[in-house]
C-alpha positions, 0 to 999 in steps of 0.5 A: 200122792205127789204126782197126777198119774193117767186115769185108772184102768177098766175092764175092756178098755184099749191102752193107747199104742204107746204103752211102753214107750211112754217117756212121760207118764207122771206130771206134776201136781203144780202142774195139773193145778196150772192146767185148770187154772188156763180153762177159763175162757181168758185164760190164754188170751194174754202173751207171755214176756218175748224172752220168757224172762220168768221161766228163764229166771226159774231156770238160772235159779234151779240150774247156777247160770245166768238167763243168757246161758238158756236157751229155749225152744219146742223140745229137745229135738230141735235143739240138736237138730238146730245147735249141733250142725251149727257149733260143728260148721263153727268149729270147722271154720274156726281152723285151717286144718280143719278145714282141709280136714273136712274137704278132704274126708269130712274129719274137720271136727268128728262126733264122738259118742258111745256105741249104745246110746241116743241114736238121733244125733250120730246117725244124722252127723253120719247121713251128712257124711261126716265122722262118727267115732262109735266107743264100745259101750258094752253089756259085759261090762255093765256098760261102763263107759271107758273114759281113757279111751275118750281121751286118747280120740281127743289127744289126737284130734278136737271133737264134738263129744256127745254123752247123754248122761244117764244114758238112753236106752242103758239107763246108767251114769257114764260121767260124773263132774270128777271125771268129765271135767279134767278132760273138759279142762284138757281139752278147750279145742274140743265141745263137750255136750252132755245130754241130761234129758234123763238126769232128774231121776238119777239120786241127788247125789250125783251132782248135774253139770248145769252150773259148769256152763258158765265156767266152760265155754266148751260145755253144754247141757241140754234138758227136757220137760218132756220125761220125769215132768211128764210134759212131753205132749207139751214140747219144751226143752232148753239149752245151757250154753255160752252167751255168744252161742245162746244169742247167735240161736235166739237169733234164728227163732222169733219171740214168744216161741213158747206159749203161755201154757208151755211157759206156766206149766214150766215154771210149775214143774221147776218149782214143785218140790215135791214132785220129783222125790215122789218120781224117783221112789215112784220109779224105784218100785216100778222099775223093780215091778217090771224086772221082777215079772220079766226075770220069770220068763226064759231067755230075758235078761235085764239090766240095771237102770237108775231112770224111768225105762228098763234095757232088756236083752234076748239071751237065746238068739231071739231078737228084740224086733221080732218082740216089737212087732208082735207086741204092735200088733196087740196095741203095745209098743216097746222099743227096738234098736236098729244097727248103726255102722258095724254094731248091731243091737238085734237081742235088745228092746227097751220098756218105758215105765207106766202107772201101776195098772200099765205095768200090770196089763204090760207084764200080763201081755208079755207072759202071753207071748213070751210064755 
């Protein structure tokens, strides 16, 4: 085994409420060896480098860029929170008639993104009173994402495009390098942010935009250590993004932001090869596990998913809160999707992976509710 899994379970023994929303449920075995060697009473006596120059080193190997195109901080969360208000001020500023845009209807430079996806970045561009321009992202269609229709947004105006790519909570790839990029080229004016929190699970021939950044000073990727490492209790995530922009955020944040154990576990999980072909097949059976269970019950329908999470969907009116809620009740927690603008997702719920044991207890709690 590749991966150091959560303790088996026993009879009697109480799951912890996040079963089912757990994004990072496997870590890697580097990383467990890297976690015994810091018990020893000197082993967090030492700082790291200021810059973590040696995780960004592994970083610029494993992605194509250069240290100066990462950025690093405490997740991916502040990442957005930190970058994304700051590139779109820039923007604004950056032209009159975006200026005058933004004084007059807060349109200067609008967030372009699917209508079902990772809700954090439109639904807080949307509470500051910004534009958000939702493209319809739809079960019927297989979620596919309708690339032509991004390109008529920007033929009339430059956006902030986010994708998160796979994408949260569909589990599928909306673009791949041949497609985005015509349109990264096309478009300078416009910033492309293509999410890849997810990407380490997809197959390896889908190849990743990370080595692009250097390329475009239009594009950047964000990723997290948080799901297929299994190291969301440690908090690290990065950037990729032109210097300028690296250096203007590093700026804002002071030296050895990360700890020593966050830097080390890193740079274990980057270079533990064997980790993530481990993880994906890992996945694969889990993912068939938990599909396979849900297609006995009446009214649930599910959809194909290349990550470590599964979308599911109410086909006889229920609604997937309703789900949420009584499996809450029971030490469960799945995931529900509140509305945003005019899209509601009231049939939907999302069910992260587990180990083996977690699925089973999982499955074994829904066949009690859902009968």
């Amino acid at each position: 085994m590749h991966a150091a899994q959560l303790a088996p379970l026993h009879e009697g023994v109480r799951l912890p409420l996040n079963l089912g929303l757990n994004d990072g449920t496997y870590m890697p075995e580097a990383c467990v060896e890297v976690m015994r060697s810091f018990t020893h009473r000197l082993g967090l006596r030492a700082y790291t480098t200021p810059d973590h120059d040696p995780l960004r080193a592994v970083i610029s190997r494993v992605d194509g860029v250069t240290p100066a195109h990462i950025f690093l901080h405490n997740g991916s969360g502040p990442i957005l929170k930190q970058v994304v208000p700051q590139v779109i001020k820039q923007s604004i500023l950056a032209r009159p008639g975006r200026v005058v845009r933004h004084l007059l209807s807060k349109n200067g430079y609008p967030i372009v993104t699917p209508s079902f996806t990772y809700c954090k970045v439109p639904r807080k561009a949307h509470g500051l009173g910004l534009t958000v321009h939702l493209l319809p992202l739809r079960a019927e269609d297989g979620f596919r994402f309708d690339l032509s229709l991004l390109e008529a947004t920007l033929e009339k105006q430059d956006c902030f495009v986010y994708l998160a790519n796979p994408n949260n909570p569909t589990g599928n790839v909306l673009a791949t390098r041949e497609q985005l990029v015509p349109l990264i080229e096309r478009f300078p004016g416009s910033t492309f942010w293509v999410d890849e929190a997810y990407v380490q699970y997809v197959n390896p021939e889908h190849v990743r935009f990370s080595d692009l950044v250097p390329r475009y000073p239009n594009l950047m990727v964000g990723r997290s250590f948080s799901f297929a490492y299994g190291l969301a209790g440690v908090r690290i995530g990065y950037l990729l993004a032109r210097p300028a922009l690296v250096a203007e955020m590093d700026k804002q944040l002071t030296d050895y932001r990360l700890g020593a154990l966050q830097e080390a576990l890193a740079i274990a999980a980057l270079e533990d090869e064997a980790h993530l072909p481990w993880l994906r097949e890992e996945c694969a059976t889990q993912r068939a596990v938990i599909r396979d269970g849900l297609s006995r019950f009446r009214g649930v329908e599910t959809f194909d998913s290349e990550v470590n999470f599964v979308l599911c969907r109410f086909t006889d009116g229920r609604k997937g809160k309703d789900l949420v809620d009584t499996m809450k009740a029971r030490g469960i927690a799945l995931k529900w999707f509140e509305p945003f603008k005019d899209v509601s997702y009231e049939p939907y719920f999302r069910i992260t992976l587990g180990t083996a044991e977690e699925n089973a207890f999982l499955l074994g709690h829904l066949g009690e509710v859902l009968g």
